[in-house]
C-alpha positions in Angstrom: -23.7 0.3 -11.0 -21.4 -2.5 -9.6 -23.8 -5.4 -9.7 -24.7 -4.4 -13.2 -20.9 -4.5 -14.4 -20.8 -7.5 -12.4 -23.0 -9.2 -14.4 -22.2 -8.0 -17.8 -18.6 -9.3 -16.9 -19.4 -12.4 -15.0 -17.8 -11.5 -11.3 -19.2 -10.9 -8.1 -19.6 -7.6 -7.2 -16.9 -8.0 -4.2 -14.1 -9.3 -6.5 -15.1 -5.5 -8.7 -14.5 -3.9 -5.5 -11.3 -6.0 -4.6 -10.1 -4.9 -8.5 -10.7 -1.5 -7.5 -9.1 -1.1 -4.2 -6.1 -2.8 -6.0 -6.1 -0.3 -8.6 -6.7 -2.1 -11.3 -9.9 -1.0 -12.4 -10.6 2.6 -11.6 -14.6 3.2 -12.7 -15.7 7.3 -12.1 -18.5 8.1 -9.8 -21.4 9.9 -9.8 -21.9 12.5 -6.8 -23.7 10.0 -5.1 -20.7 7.5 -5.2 -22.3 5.1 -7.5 -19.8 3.7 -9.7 -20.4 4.3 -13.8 -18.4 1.7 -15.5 -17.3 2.2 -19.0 -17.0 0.1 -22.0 -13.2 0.3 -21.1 -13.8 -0.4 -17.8 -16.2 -3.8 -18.4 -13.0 -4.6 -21.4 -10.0 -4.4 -18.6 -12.2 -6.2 -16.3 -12.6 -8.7 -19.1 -9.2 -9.0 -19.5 -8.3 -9.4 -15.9 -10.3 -12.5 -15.5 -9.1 -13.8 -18.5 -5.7 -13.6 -17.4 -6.4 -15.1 -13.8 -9.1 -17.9 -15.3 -7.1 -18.8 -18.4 -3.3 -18.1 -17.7 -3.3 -18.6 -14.1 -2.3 -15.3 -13.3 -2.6 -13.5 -9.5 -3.1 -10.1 -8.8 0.4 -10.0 -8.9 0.9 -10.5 -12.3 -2.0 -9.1 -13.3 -0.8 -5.8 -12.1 2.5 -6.1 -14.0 0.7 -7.0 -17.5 -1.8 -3.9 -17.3 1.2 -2.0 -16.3 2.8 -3.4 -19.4 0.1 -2.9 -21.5 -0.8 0.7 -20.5 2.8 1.4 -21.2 2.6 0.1 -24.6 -0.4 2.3 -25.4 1.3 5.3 -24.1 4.1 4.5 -26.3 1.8 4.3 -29.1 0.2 7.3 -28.7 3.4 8.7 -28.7 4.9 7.3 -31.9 1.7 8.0 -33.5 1.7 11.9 -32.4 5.8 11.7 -33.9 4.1 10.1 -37.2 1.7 13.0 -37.3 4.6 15.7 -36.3 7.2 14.4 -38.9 4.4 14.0 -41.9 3.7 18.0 -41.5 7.2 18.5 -41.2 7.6 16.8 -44.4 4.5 18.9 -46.0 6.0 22.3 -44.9 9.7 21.3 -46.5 7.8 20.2 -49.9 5.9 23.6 -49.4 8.8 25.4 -48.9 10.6 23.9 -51.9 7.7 24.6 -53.8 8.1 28.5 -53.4 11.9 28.2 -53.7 
């Protein structure tokens, strides 16, 4: 529920909605349209008002470093999938070496 995550975050339940129609915070729904924030929703909102409250940030910028940061996950996810790839790789090369 939205006043609930507004609490356990600190903000008016109006600036959650704002954050949403922004897209900046994106919390599912149940089939009655209540929103069901998750732990990684509360966290982002978190982070948003740290970012306006402490660094000065607008909605502006705020969109560009959760763009940012999203990418950077992405990218990890990636290089950590290539990790995982390139270590069986190795494994099937000693394998095969192994039999050779």
């Amino acid at each position: 529920m939205i006043s609930v995550a507004a609490e356990l975050v600190g903000m008016h339940p109006q600036t959650l909605r704002i954050y949403e129609n922004k897209g900046l915070v994106s919390p599912k729904r149940t089939r009655g349209n209540t929103r069901l924030y998750s732990e990684a929703d509360l966290e982002r909102l978190r982070l948003i008002q740290r970012l306006t409250t402490e660094l000065g940030l607008n909605l502006a910028g705020v969109e560009v470093v959760l763009r940012l940061e999203d990418e950077l996950r992405r990218a990890h996810e990636r290089l950590e999938r290539l990790d995982r790839q390139m270590r069986e790789e190795i494994q099937n090369v000693h394998k095969q070496y192994r039999r050779d």
